[in-house]
GUVO-236815 format. One line per field, with one value per residue: x, y, z of N, C-alpha, C, O in turn. Coordinates in steps of 0.001 Angstrom, whole numbers. Example, Ala and Ser with C-alpha at 12.3 -4.5 7.8 and 13.67 -1.06 7.14 Angstrom:
% GUVO-236815
neast (13190:12850)
nnorth (-5690:-2250)
nup (7800:7080)
caeast (12300:13670)
canorth (-4500:-1060)
caup (7800:7140)
ceast (13200:12900)
cnorth (-3300:30)
cup (7800:7870)
oeast (14236:13409)
onorth (-3319:1138)
oup (8465:8039)
***
This chain:
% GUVO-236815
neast (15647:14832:11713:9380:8505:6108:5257:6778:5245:2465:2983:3343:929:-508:-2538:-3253:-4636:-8437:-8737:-5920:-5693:-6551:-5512:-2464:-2978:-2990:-1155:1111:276:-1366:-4237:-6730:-6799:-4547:-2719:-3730:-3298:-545:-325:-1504:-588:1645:3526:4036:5456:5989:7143:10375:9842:7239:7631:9881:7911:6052:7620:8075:5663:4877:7194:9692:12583:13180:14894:15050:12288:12495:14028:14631:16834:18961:18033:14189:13324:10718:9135:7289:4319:3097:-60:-2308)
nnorth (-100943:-102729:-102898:-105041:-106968:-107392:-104698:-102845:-103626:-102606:-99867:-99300:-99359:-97472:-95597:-95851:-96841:-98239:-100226:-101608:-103877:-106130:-105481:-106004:-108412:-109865:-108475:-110757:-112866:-114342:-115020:-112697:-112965:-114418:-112019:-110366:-111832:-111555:-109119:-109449:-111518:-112374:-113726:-114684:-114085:-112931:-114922:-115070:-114297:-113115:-111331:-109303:-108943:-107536:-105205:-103943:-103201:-101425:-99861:-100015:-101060:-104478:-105116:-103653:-103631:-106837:-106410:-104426:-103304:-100671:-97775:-96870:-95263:-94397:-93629:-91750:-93085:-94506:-93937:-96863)
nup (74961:72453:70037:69507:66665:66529:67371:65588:63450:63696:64604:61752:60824:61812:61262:58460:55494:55679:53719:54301:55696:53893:51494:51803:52878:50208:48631:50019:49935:51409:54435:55436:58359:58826:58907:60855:62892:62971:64119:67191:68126:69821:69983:67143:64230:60840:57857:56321:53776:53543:55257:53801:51645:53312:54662:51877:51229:53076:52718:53866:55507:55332:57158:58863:60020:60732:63039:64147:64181:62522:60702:60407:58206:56898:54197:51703:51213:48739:46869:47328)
caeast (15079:14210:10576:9193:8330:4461:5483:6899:4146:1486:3364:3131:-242:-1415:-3211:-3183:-6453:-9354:-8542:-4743:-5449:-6785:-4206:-1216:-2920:-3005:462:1743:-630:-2341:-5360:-6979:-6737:-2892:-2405:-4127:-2671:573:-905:-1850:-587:3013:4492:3534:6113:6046:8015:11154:9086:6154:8423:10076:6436:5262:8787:7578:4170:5019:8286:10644:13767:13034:16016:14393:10860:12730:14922:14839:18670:18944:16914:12903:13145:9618:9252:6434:3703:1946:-1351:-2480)
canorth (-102210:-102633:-103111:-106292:-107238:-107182:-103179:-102349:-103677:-102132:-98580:-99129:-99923:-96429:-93789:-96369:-96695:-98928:-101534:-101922:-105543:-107276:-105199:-106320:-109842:-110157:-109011:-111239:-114502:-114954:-114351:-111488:-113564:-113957:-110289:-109773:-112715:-111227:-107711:-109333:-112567:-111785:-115030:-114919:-113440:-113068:-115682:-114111:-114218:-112952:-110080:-108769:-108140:-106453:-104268:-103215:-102251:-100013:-99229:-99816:-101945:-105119:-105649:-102466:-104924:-107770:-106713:-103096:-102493:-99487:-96607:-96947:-94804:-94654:-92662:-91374:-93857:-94034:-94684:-98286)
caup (74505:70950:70263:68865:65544:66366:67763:64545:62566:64585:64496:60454:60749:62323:59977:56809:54608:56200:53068:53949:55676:52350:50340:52781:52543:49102:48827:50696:49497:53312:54706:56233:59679:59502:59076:62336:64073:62803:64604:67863:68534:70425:69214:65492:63173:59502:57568:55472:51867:53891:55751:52243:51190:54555:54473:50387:51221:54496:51966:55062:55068:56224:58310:60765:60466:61446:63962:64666:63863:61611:60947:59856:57001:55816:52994:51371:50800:47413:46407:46766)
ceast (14381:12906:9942:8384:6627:4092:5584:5785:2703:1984:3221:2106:-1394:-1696:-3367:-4424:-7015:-8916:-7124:-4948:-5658:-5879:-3057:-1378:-3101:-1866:1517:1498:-816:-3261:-5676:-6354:-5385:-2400:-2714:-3405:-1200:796:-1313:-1560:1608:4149:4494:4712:6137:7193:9084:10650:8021:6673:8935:8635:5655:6190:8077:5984:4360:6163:9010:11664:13081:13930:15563:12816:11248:13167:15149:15527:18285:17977:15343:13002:11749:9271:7923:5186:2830:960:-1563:-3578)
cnorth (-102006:-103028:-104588:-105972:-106570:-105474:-102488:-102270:-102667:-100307:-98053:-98758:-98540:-95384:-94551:-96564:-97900:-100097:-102002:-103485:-106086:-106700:-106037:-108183:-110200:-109711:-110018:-112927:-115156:-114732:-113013:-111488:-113516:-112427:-110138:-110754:-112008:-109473:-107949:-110797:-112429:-112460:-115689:-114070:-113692:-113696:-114606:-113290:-112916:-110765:-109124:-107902:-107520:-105258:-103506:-102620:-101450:-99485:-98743:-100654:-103228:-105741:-104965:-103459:-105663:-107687:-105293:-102680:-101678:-98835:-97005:-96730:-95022:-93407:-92210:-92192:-93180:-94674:-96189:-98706)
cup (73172:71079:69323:67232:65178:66407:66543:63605:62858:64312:62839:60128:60566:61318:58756:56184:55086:55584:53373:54555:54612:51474:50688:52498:51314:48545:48633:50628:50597:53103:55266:57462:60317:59796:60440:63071:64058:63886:66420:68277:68775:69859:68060:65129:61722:58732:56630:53780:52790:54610:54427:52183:52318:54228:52857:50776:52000:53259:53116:55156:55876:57262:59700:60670:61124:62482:64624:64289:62469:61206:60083:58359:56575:55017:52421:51049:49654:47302:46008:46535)
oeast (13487:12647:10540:7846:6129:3144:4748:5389:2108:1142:3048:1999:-2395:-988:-3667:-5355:-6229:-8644:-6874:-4374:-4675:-5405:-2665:-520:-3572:-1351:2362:2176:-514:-3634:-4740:-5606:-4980:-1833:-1818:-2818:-658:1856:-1447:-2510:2498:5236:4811:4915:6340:8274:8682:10955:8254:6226:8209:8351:4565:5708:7575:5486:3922:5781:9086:11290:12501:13676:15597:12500:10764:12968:15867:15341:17493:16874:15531:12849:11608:9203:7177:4859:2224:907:-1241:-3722)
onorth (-101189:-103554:-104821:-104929:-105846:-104945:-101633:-101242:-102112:-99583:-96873:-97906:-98382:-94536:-93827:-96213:-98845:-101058:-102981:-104367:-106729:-107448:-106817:-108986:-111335:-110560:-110207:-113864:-116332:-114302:-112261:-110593:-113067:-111941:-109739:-110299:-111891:-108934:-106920:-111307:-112421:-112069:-116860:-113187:-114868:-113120:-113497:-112317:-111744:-109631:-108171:-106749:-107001:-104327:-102390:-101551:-100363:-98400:-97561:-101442:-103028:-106679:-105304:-103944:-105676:-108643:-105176:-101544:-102033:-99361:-97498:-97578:-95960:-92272:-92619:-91611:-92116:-95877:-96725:-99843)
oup (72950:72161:68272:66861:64316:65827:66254:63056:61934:63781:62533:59246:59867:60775:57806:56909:55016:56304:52670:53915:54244:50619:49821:52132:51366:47818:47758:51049:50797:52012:55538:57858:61389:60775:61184:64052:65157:64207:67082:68871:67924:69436:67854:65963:61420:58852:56276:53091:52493:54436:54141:52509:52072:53584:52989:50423:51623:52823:53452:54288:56944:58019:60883:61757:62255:63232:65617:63854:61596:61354:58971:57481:55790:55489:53311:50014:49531:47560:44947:46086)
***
């Protein structure tokens, strides 16, 4: 069973620098609030514009964000 959207995000999430919510939401042109609703609300998903720019900041495809299918790939993260 593939893992949900909120799973993926959440698995991104782990070890990242204290500021990555207001980075992620400023990004992405949300709030702080969505980020977390997007983090803990089962039946929230990130719109396609909104997904793109989650996928670029983790630097992960967003087709494995959206949907699981094909490999993670996360690559080295750089200084944000």
């Amino acid at each position: 069973m593939n893992a949900s959207f909120q799973d993926r995000l959440i698995s991104l999430v782990a070890g990242s620098q204290p500021q990555w919510k207001s980075e992620l939401a400023r990004q992405c042109g949300v709030s702080a609030p969505t980020v977390i609703r997007w983090l803990t609300d089962g039946h929230t998903c990130a719109g396609t514009l909104h997904l793109h720019a989650i996928a670029a900041y983790f630097e992960v495809p967003a087709r494995w964000l959206a949907t699981g299918d094909g490999p993670e790939r996360v690559r080295t993260r750089r200084s944000h």
